[in-house]
C-alpha positions as CSV (number, residue, x, y, z in Angstrom):
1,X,35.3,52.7,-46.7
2,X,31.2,52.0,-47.5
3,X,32.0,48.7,-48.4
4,X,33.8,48.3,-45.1
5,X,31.1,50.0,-43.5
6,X,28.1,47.5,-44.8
7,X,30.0,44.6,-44.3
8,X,30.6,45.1,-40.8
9,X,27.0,46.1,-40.8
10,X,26.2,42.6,-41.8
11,X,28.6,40.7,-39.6
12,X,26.8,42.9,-36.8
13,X,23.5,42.1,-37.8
14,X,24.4,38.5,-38.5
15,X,25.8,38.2,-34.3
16,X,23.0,39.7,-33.2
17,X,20.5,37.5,-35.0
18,X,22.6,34.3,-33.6
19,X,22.6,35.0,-30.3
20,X,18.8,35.7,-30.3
21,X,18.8,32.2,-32.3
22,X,20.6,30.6,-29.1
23,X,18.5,32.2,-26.5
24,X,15.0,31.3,-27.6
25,X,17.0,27.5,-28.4
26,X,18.1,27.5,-24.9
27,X,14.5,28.5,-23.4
28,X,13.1,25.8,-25.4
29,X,15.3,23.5,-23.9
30,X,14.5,24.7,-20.1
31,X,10.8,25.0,-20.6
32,X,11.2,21.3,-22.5
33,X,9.3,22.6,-25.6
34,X,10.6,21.9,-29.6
35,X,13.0,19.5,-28.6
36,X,13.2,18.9,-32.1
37,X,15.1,22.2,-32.5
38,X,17.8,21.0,-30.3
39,X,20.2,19.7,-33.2
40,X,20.4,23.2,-34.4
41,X,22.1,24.6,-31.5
42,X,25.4,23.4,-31.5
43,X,26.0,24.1,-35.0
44,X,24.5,28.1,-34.6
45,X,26.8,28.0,-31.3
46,X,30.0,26.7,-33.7
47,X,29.1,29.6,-36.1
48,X,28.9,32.4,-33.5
49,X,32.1,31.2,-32.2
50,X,33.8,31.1,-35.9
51,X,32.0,35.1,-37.0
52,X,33.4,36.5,-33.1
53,X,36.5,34.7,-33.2
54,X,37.2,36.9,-36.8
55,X,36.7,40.0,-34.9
56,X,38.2,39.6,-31.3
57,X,41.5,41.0,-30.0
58,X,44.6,38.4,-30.2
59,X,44.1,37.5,-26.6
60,X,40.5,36.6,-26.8
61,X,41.3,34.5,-30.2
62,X,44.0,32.5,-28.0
63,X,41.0,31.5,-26.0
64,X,39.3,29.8,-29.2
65,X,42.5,28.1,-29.8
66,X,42.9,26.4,-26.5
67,X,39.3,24.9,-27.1
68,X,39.9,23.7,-30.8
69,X,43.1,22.1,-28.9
70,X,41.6,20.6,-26.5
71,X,38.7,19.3,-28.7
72,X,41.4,17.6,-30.7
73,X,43.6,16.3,-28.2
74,X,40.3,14.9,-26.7
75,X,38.9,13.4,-29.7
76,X,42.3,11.6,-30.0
77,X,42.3,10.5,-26.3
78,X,38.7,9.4,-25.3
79,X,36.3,7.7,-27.5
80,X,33.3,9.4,-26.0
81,X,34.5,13.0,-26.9
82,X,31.8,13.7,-29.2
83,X,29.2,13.6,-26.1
84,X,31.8,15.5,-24.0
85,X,32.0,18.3,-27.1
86,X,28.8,18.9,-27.5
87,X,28.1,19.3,-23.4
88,X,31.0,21.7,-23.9
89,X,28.8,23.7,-26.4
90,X,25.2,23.2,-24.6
91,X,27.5,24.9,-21.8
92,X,28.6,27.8,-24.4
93,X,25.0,27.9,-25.6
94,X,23.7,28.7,-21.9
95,X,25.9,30.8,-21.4
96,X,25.5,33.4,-24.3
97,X,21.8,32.7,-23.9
98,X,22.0,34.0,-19.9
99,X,24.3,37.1,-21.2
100,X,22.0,38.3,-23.7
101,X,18.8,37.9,-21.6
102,X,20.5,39.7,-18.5
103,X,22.1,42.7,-21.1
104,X,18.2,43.2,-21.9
105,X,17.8,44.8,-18.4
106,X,20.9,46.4,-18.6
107,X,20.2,48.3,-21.7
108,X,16.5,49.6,-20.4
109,X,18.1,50.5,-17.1
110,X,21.0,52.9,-18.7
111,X,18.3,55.2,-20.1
112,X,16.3,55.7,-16.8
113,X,15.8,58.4,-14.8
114,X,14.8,57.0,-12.0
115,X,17.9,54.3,-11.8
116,X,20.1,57.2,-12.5
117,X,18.5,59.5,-9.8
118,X,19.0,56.7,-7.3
119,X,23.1,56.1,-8.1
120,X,23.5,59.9,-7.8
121,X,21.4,60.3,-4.2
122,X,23.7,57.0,-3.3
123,X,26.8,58.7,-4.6
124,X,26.1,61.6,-3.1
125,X,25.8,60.4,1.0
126,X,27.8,62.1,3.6
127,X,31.2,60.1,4.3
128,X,29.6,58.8,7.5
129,X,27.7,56.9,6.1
130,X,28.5,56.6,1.9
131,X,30.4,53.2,2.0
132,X,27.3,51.3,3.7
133,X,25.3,53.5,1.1
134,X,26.9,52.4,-1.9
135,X,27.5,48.9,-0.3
136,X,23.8,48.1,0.2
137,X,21.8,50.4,-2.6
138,X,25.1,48.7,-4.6
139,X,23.3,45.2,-4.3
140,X,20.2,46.2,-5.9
141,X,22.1,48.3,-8.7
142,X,24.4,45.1,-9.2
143,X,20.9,42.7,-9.8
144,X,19.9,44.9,-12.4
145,X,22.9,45.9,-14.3
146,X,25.0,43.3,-13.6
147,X,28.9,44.7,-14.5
148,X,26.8,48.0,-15.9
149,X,26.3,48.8,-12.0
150,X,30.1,49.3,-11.8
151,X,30.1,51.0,-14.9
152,X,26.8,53.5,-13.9
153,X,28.1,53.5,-9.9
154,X,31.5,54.2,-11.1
155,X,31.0,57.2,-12.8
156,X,28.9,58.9,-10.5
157,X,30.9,58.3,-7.8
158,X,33.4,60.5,-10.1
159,X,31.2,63.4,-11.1
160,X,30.7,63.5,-6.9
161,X,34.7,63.5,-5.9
162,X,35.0,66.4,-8.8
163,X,33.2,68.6,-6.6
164,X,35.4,68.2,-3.9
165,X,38.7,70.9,-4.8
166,X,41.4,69.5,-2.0
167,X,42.9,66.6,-4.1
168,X,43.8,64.8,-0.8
169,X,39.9,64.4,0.5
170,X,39.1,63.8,-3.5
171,X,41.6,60.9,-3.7
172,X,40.2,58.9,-0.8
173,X,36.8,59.1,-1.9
174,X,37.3,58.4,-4.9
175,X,38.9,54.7,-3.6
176,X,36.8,54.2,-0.5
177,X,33.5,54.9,-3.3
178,X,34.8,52.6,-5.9
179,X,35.8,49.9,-3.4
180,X,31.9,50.2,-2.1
181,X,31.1,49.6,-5.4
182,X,33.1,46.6,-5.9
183,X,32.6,45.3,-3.2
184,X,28.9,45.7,-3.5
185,X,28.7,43.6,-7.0
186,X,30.9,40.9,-5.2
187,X,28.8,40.2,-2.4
188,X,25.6,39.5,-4.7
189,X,27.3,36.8,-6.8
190,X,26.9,33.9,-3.4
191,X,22.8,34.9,-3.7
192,X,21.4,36.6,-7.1
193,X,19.4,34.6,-9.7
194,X,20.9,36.7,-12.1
195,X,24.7,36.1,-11.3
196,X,26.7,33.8,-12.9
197,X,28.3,32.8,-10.1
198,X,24.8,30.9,-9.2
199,X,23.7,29.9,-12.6
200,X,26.6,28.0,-13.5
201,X,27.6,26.8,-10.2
202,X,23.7,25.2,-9.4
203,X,23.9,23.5,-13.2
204,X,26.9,21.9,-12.8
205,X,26.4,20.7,-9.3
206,X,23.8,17.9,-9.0
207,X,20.8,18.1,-7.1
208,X,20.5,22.3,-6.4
209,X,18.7,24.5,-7.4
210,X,18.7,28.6,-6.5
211,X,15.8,28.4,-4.1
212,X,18.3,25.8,-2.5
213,X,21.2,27.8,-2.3
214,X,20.2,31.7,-1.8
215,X,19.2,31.4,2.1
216,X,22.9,30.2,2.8
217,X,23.9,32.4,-0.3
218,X,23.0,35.4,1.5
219,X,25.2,34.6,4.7
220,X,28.2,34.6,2.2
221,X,26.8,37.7,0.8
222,X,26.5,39.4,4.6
223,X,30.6,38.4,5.1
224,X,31.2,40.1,2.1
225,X,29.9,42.9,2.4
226,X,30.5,43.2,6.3
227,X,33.6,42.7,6.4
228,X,34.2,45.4,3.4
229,X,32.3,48.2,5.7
230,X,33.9,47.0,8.7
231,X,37.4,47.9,6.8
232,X,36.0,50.8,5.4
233,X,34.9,52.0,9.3
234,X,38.5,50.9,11.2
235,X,40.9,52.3,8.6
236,X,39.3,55.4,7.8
237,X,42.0,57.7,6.4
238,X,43.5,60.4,8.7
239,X,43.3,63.6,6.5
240,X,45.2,66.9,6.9
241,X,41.9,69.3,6.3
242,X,38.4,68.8,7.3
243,X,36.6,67.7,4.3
244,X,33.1,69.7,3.3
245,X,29.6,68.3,4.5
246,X,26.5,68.0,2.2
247,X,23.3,66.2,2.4
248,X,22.7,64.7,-1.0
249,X,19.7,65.7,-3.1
250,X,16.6,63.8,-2.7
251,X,15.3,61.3,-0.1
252,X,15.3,57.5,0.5
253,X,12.4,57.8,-1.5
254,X,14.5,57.9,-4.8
255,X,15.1,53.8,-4.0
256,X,11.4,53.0,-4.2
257,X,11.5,52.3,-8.1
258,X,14.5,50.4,-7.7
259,X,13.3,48.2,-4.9
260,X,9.5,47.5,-6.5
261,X,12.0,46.6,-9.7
262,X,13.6,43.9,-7.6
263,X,10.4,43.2,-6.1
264,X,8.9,41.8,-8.9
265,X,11.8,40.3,-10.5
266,X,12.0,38.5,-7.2
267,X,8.6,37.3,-6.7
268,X,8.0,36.3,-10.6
269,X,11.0,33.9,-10.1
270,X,10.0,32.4,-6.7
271,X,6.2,32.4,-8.4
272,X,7.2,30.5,-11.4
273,X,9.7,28.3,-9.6
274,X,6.7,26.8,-7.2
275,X,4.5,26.3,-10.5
276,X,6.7,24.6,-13.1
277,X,9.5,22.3,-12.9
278,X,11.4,24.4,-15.3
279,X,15.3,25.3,-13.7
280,X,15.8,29.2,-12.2
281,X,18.1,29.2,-15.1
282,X,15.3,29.0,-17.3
283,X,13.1,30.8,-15.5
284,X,15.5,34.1,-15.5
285,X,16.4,33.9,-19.1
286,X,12.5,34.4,-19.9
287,X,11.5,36.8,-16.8
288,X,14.0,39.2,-17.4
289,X,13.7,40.0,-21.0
290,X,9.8,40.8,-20.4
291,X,10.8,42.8,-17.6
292,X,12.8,44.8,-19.7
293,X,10.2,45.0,-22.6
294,X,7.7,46.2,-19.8
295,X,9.7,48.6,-18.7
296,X,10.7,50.4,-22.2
297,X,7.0,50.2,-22.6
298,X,6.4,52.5,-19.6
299,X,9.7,54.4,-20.6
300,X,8.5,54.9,-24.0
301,X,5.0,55.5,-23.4
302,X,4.6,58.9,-25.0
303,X,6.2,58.6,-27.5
304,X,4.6,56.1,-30.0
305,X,5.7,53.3,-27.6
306,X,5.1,50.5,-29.8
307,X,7.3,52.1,-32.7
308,X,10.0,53.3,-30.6
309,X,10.7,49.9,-28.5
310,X,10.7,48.3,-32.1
311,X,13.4,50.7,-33.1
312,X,15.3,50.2,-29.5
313,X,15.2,46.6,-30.2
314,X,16.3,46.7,-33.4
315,X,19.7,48.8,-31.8
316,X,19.8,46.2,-29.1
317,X,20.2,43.4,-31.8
318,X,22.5,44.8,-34.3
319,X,24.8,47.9,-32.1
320,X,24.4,46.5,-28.5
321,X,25.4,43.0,-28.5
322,X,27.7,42.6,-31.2
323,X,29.4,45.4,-29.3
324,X,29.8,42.8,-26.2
325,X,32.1,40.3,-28.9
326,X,35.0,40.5,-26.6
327,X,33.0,39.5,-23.3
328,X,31.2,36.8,-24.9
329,X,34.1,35.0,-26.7
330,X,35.9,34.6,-22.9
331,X,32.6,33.4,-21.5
332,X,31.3,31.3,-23.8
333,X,35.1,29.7,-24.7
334,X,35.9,29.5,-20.5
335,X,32.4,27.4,-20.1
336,X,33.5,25.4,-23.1
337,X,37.4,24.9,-22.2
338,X,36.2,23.8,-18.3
339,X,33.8,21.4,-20.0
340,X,36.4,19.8,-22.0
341,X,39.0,20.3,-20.0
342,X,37.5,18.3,-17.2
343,X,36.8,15.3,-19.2
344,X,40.6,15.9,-19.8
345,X,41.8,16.1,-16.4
346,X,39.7,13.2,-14.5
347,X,41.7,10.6,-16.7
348,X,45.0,12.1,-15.8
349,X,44.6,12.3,-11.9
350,X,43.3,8.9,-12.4
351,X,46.3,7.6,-13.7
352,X,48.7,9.6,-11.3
353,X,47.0,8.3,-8.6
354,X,45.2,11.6,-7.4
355,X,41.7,10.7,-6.0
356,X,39.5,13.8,-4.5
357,X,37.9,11.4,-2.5
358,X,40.9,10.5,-0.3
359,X,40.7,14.4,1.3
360,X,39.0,15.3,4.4
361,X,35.4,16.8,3.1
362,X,36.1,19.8,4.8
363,X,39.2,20.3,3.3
364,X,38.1,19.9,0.0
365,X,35.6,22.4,0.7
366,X,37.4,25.0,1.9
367,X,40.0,24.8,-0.9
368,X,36.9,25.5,-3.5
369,X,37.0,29.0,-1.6
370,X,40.7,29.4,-1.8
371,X,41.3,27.8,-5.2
372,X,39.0,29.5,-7.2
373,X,40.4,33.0,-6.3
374,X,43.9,31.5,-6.9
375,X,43.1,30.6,-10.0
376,X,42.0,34.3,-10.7
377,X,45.5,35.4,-10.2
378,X,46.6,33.5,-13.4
379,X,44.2,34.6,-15.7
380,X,41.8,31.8,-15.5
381,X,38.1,33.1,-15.4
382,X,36.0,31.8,-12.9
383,X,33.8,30.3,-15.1
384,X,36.1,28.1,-16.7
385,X,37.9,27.3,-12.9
386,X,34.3,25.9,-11.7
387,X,33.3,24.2,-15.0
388,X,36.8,23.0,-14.7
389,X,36.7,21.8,-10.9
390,X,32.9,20.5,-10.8
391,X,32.8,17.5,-12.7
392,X,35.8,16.1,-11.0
393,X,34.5,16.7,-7.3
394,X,33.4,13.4,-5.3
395,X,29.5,13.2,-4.6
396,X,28.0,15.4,-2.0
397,X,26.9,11.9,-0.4
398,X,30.5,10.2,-0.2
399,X,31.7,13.7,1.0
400,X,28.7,13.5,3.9
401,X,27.2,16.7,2.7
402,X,24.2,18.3,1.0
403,X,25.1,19.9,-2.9
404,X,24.2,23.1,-1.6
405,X,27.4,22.5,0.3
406,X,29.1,22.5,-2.3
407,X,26.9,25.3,-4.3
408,X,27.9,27.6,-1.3
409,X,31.9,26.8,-1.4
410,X,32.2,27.3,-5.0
411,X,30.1,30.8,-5.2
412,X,32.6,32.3,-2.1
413,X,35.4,31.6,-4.1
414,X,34.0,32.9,-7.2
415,X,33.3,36.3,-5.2
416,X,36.7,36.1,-3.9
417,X,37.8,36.1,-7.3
418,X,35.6,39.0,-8.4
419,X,37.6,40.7,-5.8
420,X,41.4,39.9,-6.3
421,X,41.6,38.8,-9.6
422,X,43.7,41.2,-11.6
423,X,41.9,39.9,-14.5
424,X,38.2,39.9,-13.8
425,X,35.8,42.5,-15.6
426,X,35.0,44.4,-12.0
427,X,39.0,44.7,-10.7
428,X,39.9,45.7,-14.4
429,X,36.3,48.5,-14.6
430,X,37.8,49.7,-10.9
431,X,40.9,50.2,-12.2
432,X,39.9,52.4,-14.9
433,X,37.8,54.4,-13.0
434,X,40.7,54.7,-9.9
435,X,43.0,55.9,-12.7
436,X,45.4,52.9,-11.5
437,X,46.3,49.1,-12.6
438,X,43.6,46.0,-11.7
439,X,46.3,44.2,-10.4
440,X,46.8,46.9,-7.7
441,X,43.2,46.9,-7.0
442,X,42.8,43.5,-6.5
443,X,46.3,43.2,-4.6
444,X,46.5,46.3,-2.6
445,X,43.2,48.1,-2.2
446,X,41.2,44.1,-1.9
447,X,44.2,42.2,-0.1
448,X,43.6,42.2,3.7
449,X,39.9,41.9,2.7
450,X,40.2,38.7,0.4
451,X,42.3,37.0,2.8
452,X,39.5,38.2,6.2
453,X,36.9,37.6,3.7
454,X,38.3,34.2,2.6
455,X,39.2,33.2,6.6
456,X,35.3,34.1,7.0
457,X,34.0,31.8,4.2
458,X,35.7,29.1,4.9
459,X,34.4,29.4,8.3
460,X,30.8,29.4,7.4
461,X,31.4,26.6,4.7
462,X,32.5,24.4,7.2
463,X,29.8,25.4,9.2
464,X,27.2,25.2,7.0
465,X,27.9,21.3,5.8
466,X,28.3,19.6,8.7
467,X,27.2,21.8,11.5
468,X,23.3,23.2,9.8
């Protein structure tokens, strides 16, 4: 049982040394500095991939046998596929790189007492006026935690219905809360630096960038999360007894720390991104992880600062990531499957005749918004759907549109998916916390709003290309 013990010790210690390897790799490659250590990626990137894939559930293994398929029916196929492989794992690379860097905030935010003050006086709104509450404060939790603001959100939002004894009053909030929630974290993925959504959708599109895409970003992310409180507001639930009233504890004042957070978060990107010619990308994966460093300082401050952030480090390295293994084998293998599986894909609609180009470009547009949430509903991640979809999309200029055009489409479906997807991280966390399945949240509690939301979108997408 020791022995067991120390070697998992080792294979812990071993991922969490790798994936700091990858980041600072995939910072030298954004701020173009030690080029000469760019060889070295793709191999650490192939021996991450081989020490997760040895300690991942079945489902996630699957997922690193669909790319060493692909890679082979590709090498068999296309005499280029060694270029194509190794974009695939630059792609994987980035991506790990981006997850640890964000999970850095994450992991300084948990432990303070100010971030956890704010949820509760957010939580803890009167019904009036909780949904708009959770849906706005939700935003700035969702920046900073990324999925943990579901996962903080969430179970505050359950230590407040406890209080409430009549289980039919307790049952509604509990839903209306976490849909808030949800529904909060969806509408920042069209607009945050730190999302996903607009890191990989502005690298794979040609000629954008975030400062490009977040003005129109945040009209996506306005739908979103209007339409959600608009819902919320129409269809309140008609209750049998009059449910208690209670101010929450505290004052507005509790968001202060949260919102000078984002502040400078904000303004160091922006900063940076008018002095150096370095991507947003790049830009985040460095601001962030001082941010946090900064900010255990302060936490730590009394406490022999300097020790005890060494020590927290040291946990964050080998407990905290290796315990994200199951997250990062789907992301990383769903950047590297779309990557490859594009390259796969072009040659066969090219030889049945199907050319992208032939569409109307506001059809092909719109069906970004509709396709990508689609997608969702059959297990594909959206990561892998836009790696997937991106390389094989006409030119913004033969489509008669800008590339934030495009940018914009492909971020609204990827919310949309966040929403329905009864296999996405924030239907599956809602579900858990709801006590019910994610495919009934993203079915029945988020139907009507994907489709209103999606009718929206599509909308504004149009309206944005060729009307703006």
């Amino acid at each position: 049982m020791q022995l067991f013990s120390e070697m998992r010790n080792r294979v812990d210690l071993m991922t969490g040394m790798l994936l700091v390897a990858i980041t600072c790799l995939v910072i030298f490659h954004e701020w173009h500095i030690a080029a000469w250590m760019a060889p070295a990626k793709p191999v650490l990137v192939l021996l991450l991939v081989a020490t997760l894939a040895a300690q991942v559930r079945v489902s996630r293994k699957a997922f690193v046998a669909v790319a060493l398929g692909l890679t082979v029916a590709l090498a068999c196929s296309a005499p280029g596929w060694r270029v194509v492989t190794l974009d695939g794992l630059r792609s994987a690379a980035f991506i790990a790189a981006f997850f640890t860097a964000l999970s850095t905030l994450r992991n300084v935010a948990q432990t303070s007492a100010a971030v956890q003050a704010a949820g509760g006086f957010l939580s803890g709104q009167r019904p009036g006026r909780r949904y708009a509450a959770l849906t706005v404060g939700g935003q700035g939790f969702a920046l900073l935690l990324n999925y943990g603001a579901i996962q903080l959100l969430g179970a505050l939002a359950l230590a407040n219905a406890e209080t409430e004894p009549d289980a039919e009053v307790r049952g509604h909030r509990i839903r209306r809360m976490l849909l808030a929630i949800q529904r909060a974290f969806v509408s920042t993925l069209p607009w945050s630096p730190l999302s996903f959504a607009m890191a990989i959708s502005v690298s794979v599109v040609p000629g954008t960038s975030w400062a490009q895409a977040m003005v129109p970003g945040l009209v996506s992310s306005a739908l979103l999360a209007g339409i959600g409180w608009g819902l919320d507001t129409a269809f309140k639930p008609r209750l049998s007894v009059t449910p208690r009233r209670q101010e929450p504890e505290g004052s507005w004042a509790l968001m202060l720390p949260l919102l000078a957070l984002l502040g400078v978060l904000v303004i160091s990107v922006i900063s940076l991104s008018a002095i150096t010619d370095v991507r947003i990308v790049g830009l985040v994966v460095v601001i962030v992880p001082v941010i946090a460093l900064v900010w255990m300082l302060i936490q730590h401050w009394t406490q022999a600062p300097v020790r005890s952030v060494a020590r927290r480090f040291g946990d964050y390295v080998t407990k905290e990531l290796p315990g994200y293994r199951e997250e990062l084998t789907l992301l990383m293998m769903a950047g590297y499957i779309g990557t490859v599986g594009s390259a796969l894909l072009g040659p066969l609609m090219q030889r049945a005749g199907l050319d992208l180009a032939v569409f109307p470009p506001w059809l092909l547009l719109v069906s970004f918004v509709w396709l990508i949430p689609l997608a969702g509903q059959l297990g594909m991640n959206p990561i892998l759907a836009v790696t997937l979809l991106a390389p094989l999309i006409p030119g913004a200029e033969s489509l008669g549109v800008t590339p934030t055009a495009i940018v914009v489409a492909l971020t609204s479906g990827w919310a949309l998916s966040g929403a329905s997807s009864p296999f996405t991280a924030t239907t599956l966390l809602i579900g858990s916390f709801g006590g019910i399945s994610a495919l009934r949240v993203g079915w029945a509690w988020n139907g009507v709003y994907t489709m209103l939301c999606g009718i929206m979108l599509s909308l504004w997408v149009v309206i944005y290309a060729f009307a703006l």
